[in-house]
N, C-alpha and C positions, 0 to 999 in steps of 0.2 A: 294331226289333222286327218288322214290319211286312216290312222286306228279308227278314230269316230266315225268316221262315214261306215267305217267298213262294220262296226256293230250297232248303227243306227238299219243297216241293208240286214243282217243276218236277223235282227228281230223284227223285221216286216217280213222277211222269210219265213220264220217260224210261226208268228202271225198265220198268214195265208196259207201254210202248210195245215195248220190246224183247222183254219176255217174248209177248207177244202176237203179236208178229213170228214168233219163235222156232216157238211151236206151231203157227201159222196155216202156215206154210212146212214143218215137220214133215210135216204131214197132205196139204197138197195139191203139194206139190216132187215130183219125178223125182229119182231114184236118179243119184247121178254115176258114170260108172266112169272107171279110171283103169288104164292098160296100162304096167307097168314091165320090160322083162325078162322078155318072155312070161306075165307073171302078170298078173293084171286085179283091182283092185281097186272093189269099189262101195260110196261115200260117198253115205248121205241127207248132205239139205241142211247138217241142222244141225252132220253130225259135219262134214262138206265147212269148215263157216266156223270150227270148234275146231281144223281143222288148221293150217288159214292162220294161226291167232293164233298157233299153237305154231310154225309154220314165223318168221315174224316176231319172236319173241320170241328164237330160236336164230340166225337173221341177229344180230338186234341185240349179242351176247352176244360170236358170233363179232367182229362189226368193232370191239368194246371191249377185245378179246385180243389183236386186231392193231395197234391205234393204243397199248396199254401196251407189245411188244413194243415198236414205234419208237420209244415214249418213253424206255425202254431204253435203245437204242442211241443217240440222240441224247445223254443223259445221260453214256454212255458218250464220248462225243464231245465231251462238252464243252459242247453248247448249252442254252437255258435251255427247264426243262421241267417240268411238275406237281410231279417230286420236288425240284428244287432249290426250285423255288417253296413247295413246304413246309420247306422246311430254311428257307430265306428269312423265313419267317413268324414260325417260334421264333426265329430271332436279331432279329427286330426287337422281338419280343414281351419277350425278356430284354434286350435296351437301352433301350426304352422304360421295363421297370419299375426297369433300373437309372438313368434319366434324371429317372424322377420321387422316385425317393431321395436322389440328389442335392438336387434341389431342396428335399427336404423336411430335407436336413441342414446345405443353406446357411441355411435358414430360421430353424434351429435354434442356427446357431452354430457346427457341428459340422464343423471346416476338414477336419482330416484324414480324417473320413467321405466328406465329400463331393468328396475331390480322388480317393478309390478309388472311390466311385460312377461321377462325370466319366471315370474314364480306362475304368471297364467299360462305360459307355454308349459310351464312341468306341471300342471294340473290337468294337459287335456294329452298331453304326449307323454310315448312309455321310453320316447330315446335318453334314460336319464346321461348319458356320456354328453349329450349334447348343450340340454337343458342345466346339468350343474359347469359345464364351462361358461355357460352363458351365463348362468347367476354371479359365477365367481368374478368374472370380467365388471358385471352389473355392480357387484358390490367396491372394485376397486375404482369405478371413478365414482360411485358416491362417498370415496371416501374410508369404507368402512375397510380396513385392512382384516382387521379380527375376522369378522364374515367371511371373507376372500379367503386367506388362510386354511380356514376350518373347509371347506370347498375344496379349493387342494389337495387337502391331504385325504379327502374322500373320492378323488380322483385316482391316486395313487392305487385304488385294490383291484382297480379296471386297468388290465394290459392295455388297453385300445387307447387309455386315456394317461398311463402312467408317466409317459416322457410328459404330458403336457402339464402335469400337477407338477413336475419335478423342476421344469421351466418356471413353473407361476411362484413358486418358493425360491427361490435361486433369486428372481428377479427381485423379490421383496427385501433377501436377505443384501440385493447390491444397492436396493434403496435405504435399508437400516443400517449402513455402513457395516456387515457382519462379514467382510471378506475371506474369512476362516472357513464361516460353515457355505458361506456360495462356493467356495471352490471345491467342499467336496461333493454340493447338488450338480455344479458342471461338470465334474468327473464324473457324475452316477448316469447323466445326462447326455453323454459324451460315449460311454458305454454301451447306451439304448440305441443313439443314431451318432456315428461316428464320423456321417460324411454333413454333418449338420452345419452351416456356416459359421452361423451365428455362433453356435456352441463353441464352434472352435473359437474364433477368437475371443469370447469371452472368457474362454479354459486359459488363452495364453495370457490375456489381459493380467488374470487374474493369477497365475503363476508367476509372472513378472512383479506384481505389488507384493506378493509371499516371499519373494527373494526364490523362489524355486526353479533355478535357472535352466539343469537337466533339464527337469519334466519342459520349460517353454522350448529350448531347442528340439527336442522330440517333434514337440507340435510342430514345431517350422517345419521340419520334415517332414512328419506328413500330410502338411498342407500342400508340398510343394508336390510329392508325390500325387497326391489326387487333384494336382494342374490347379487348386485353389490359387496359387500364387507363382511366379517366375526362379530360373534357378539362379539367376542371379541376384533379385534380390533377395532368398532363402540364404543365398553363400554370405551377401552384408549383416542383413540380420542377428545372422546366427554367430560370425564373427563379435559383434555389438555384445551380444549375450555372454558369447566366451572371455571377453575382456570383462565383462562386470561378476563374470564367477570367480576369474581369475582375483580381480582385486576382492573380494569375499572370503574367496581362500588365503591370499596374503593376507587380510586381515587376522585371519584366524590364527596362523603363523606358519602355515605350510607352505612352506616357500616352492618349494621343488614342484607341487602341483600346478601353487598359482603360475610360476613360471612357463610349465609346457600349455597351459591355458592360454596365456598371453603370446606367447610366440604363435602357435596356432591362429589365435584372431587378426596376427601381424600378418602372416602369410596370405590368411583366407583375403584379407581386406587392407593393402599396403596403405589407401587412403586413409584407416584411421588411427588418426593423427594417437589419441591416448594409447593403442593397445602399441603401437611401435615404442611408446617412450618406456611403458611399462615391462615391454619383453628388452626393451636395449638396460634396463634401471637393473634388469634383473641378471642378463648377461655382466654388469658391470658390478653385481654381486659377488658372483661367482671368478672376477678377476677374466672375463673373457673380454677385453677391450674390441679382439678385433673383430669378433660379432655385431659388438655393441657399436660400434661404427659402420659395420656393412649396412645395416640395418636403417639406421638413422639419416644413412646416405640417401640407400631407396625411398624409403621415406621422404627425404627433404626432394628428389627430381620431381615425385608426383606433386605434392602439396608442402611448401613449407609451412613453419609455426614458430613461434618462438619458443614454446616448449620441447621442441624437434632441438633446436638452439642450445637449450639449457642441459639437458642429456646429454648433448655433445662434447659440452663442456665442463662433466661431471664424469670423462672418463679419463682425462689427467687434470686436474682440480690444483697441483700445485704449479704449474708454468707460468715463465713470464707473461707478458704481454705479447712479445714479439714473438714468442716459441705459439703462441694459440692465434696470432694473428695466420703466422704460417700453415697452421695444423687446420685449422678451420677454412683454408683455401680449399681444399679436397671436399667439403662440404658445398660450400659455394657454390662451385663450378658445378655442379649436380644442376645446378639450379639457375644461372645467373643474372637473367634477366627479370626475374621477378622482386619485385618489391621488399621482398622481406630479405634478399641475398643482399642489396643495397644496403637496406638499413642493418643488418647483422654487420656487413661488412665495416658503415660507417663508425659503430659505435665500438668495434674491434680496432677502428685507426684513432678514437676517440682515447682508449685508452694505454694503446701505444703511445701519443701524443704528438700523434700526425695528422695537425690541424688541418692544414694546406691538402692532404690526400682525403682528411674524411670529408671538405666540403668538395671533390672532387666526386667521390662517389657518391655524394647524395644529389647532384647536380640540384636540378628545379623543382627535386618534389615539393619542395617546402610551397612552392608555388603552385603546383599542377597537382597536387594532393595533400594540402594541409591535414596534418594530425599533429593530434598531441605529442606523437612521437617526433614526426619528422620537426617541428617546429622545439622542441628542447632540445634537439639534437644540436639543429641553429645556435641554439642560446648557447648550449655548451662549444660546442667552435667559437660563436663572439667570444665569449670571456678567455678561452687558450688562446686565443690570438692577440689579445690583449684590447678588446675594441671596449668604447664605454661603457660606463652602466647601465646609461640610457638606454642602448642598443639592446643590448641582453636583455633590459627588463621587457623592450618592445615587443620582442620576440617572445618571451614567457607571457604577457596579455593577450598576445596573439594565443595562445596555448587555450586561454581560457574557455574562447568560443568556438575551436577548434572543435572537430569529430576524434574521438579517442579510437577512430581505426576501427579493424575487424573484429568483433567479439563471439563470442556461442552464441546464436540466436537462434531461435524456434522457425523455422521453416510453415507451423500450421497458424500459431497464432502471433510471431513477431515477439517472442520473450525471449529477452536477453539475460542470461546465465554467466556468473563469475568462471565455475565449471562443468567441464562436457560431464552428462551424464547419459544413459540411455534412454532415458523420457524427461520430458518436458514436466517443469512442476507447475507449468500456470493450467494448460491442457492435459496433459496426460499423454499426448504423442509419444509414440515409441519411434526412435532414431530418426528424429526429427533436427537434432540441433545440426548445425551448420557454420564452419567458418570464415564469417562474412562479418561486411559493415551492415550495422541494422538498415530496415525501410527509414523509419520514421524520420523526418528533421529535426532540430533545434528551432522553438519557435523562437519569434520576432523578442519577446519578452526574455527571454534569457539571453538572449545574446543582447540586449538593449543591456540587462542588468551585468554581465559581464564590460563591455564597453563603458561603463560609468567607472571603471576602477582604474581604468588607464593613466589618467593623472598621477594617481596615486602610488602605479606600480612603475610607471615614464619617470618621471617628474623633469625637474625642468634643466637643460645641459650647464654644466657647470660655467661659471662667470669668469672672465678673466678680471685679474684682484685688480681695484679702484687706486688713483693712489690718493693717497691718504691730505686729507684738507689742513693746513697751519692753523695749529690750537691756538695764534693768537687771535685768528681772525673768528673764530665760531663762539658764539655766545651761548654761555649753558646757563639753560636755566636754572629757575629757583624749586620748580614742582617737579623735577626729575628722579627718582630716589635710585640713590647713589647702586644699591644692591643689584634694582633692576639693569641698569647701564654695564653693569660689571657678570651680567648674566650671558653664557652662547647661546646665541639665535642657530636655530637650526640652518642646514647650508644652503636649502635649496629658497630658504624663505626670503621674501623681498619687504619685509615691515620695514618704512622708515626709519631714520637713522633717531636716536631717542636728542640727539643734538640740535633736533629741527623744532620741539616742541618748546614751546613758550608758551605763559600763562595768561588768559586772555584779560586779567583785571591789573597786569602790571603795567606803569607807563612807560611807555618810548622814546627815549630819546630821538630827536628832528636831527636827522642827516640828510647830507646828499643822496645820491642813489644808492641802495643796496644792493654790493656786488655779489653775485653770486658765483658760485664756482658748478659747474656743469659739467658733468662726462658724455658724452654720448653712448646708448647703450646699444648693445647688438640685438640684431632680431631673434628671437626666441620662436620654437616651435608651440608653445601657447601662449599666446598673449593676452590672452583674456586672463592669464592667473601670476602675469607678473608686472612690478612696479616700475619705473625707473627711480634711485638713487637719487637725492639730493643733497647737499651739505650748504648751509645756511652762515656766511659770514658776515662779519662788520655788523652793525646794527639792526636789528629784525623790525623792517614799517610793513608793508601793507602789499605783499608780495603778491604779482599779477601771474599768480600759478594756475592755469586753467585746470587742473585736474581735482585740487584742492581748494574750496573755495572756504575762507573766513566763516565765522560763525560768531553771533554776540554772547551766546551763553556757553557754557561747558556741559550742559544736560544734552547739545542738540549733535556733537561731536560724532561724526563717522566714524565709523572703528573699519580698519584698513587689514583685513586678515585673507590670505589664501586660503582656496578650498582643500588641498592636497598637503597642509600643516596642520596640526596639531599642535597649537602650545599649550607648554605647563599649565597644571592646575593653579599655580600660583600668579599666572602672569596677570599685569596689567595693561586689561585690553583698553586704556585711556592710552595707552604709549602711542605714538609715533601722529599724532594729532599736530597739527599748525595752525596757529593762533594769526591775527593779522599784527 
């Protein structure tokens, strides 16, 4: 504010300065005169200094007439001049706004928009670095690959543009499934900007699908170096990588290599669980048992496995039970409160055949963490203990809808793997998997259709034996065939006894009352699929059995079968029928 005022004062100063000039030189100035052509002209001062401006003003007007003429004639000539330079101006002025509708129509989606926008921007502009990324981009979402391509690789003669043609091939060649030749445009690419993000891990990506384990560890390294990534996850990583070169090499049959591979990935990374079994498999190659158990120790305090397990117990493979229940204490104890020390433990007193200690050591899991494990565990304690069948089979249904425990599961997308590997095969994650119970539940439907088999796997507890009815008092009939009666019923089945049926069109002799002989039966844990027992003496009239009610024809007969039996294909499902 302060500024303005102060040069809105300085030029009424100048102002007045000049006007004051003006009339002060008016009044006391001399008369100019001026002689042109015998004529004498006489200027006071002030008109004197209003000619000089006019004279100045008509120079200046004049030398802007004569330098548009040259510009003229040079224009005429060909060279560059104010007017090309405004023709100049609109055509870049219409390229650029055609440059920026492209962009706004590749943004959009819009292939065909934008490969006529692209081609009017390179009609009115000389940036072709610009104008051929743009067509190339233009021609990949309308589709046109061939177009794009040939773009590309015209991009390639321009340094300014050459990383970004080498990029636009690379990326086509990882949409053509051609992981071969992408990984050497990522290494050409990789070469040009080597602090590139993208590049890099697309270089590791794609070193890891090639099996080219060196070159990816490199890269972890100097990701890690240029702070792209942490040093501890570079030390897991690169561990992850050293175990899958390792087992590569064992494959190949260099053992000694894969082996200091693996031990290295054990060291770098105790937690993972494969490269510890693979360096202890390897140690127990070599006859070093007590490696191979220092190892497997460390290993089991941080994370046990059951594969940590199986190692341990491939490094004296002939002892008894009792010599490996002992030896596998020192394992244990590494560990003991965890889950898997319990179940290793119980299924070690399992096969010592120390019923009473393995259900000690399993205490409640079977309740407080049902698995498939911990629940056949059960089962096998019932049956060493000598409990029924029943029980044990309860325990094995229960198994059915059970969680099968912790498996390999993908951390990115929830896919669960038989075995660890370094990536994921549903995603593609690199050291993704995890030894965990998956997310997902068991739905309603599965475990409905699991529970329908219970019967079948239960069945029903065994009967205490009947005793047997006086063959004079039972009346056989005449439509019984003899083959059938003399055939075993299976044990859990309750089909009437084949002694009860009688043929509905024979007559009856008129007695007193028909005595019947009755057991009482015990209660059964399903009753809906068992019968009670009857035996039918003396004379058969018109028997007041509420469950089985008379019928006048033999077409209309009930057939009395359990759902959890199966009879012969031969049977006759007319058996066990009562006539009145």
């Amino acid at each position: 504010m302060l500024i303005s005022v102060m040069k809105i004062v300085a030029f009424f100063a100048v102002v007045l300065a000049l006007a004051l000039g003006a009339i002060h030189l008016s009044k006391t100035g001399q008369v100019l005169h001026l002689e042109y052509g015998g004529q004498e002209i006489a200027l006071t001062p002030l008109k004197a200094i209003v000619a000089l401006l006019v004279l100045l003003v008509l120079t200046w007007v004049a030398l802007k007439l004569l330098g548009l003429l040259l510009a003229f004639i040079r224009f005429i000539a060909g060279d560059e001049t104010a007017i090309s330079r405004y023709f100049d101006r609109s055509r870049e002025k219409k390229g650029y706004q055609a440059l920026g509708d492209a962009v706004l129509a590749i943004a959009s989606g819009e292939g065909k928009l934008a490969q006529d926008k692209a081609a009017r921007a390179e009609k009115y502009l000389q940036h072709t670095h610009i104008t051929n990324l743009l067509s190339a981009q233009a021609a990949e979402v309308a589709g046109d690959k061939k177009l794009a391509n040939q773009i590309y690789r015209q991009l390639l003669e321009d340094d300014r543009t050459r990383f970004v043609g080498i990029r636009g091939l690379m990326r086509q060649k990882l949409e053509d499934g051609d992981t071969a030749t992408a990984l050497l445009l990522a290494q050409k690419a990789y070469a040009l900007k080597p602090r590139h993000k993208e590049i890099q891990d697309t270089l590791l990506e794609l070193e890891m699908r090639e099996g080219d384990w060196k070159g990816a560890r490199k890269m972890l390294k100097e990701k890690q170096r240029l702070g792209e990534i942490p040093k501890d996850v570079q030390i897991r990583r690169d561990a992850v990588l050293a175990l899958q070169e390792a087992s590569d090499v064992l494959a190949k049959g260099t053992s000694i290599s894969a082996r200091e591979a693996a031990i290295s990935a054990a060291k770098a990374s105790p937690d993972l669980i494969p490269a510890a079994v693979l360096a202890a498999r390897s140690y127990i190659a070599q006859n070093d048992a007590r490696n191979a158990a220092r190892l497997l120790e460390k290993t089991w305090s941080v994370r046990p496995h059951p594969d940590v397990a199986a190692a341990y117990a491939e490094i004296e493979p002939n002892e008894t039970p009792t010599q490996r229940l002992s030896r596998f204490n020192r394992l244990i104890e590494r560990n003991p409160s965890d889950e898997e020390s319990r179940l290793l433990k119980a299924e070690l007193l399992l096969t010592a055949e120390d019923f009473p200690a393995a259900r000690r050591e399993l205490g409640n899991l079977a309740e407080t963490h049902p698995t498939v494990r911990t629940l056949s565990i059960m089962a096998a304690i019932e049956r060493g203990e000598g409990a029924d069948d029943s029980v044990v089979r309860g325990w094995l249904a229960r198994a059915l809808t059970a969680s099968r425990g912790p498996q390999w599961c993908c951390d990115k997308c929830q896919n669960i793997m038989t075995d660890w590997a370094p990536v994921c095969d549903s995603c593609g994650g690199f050291d993704t998997l995890s030894w965990r119970e998956p997310v997902e539940k068991r739905g309603a439907a599965s475990a409905t259709a699991g529970a329908e088999l219970l019967p079948l796997l239960v069945g029903a507890p065994k009967r205490e034996q009947q005793p047997a009815a006086d063959p004079t008092d039972v009346v056989e009939p005449d439509s019984v065939v003899a083959s059938r009666a003399d055939k075993p019923q299976p044990e859990d089945a309750e089909l009437l006894d084949a002694t009860s049926v009688v043929k509905a069109d024979e007559p009856t002799p008129e007695k007193p009352a028909p005595q019947k002989a009755e057991t009482p039966e015990p209660e059964t844990e399903n009753p809906a699929t068992s019968m009670p027992e009857k035996t039918v003496s003396g004379p058969v009239g018109p028997a007041p059995t509420p469950d089985l009610k008379p019928t006048p024809t033999r077409d209309e007969e009930r057939e009395m079968v359990r759902p959890d039996v199966v009879p012969p294909d031969e049977a006759d499902w007319t058996e066990g029928k009562i006539k009145p």
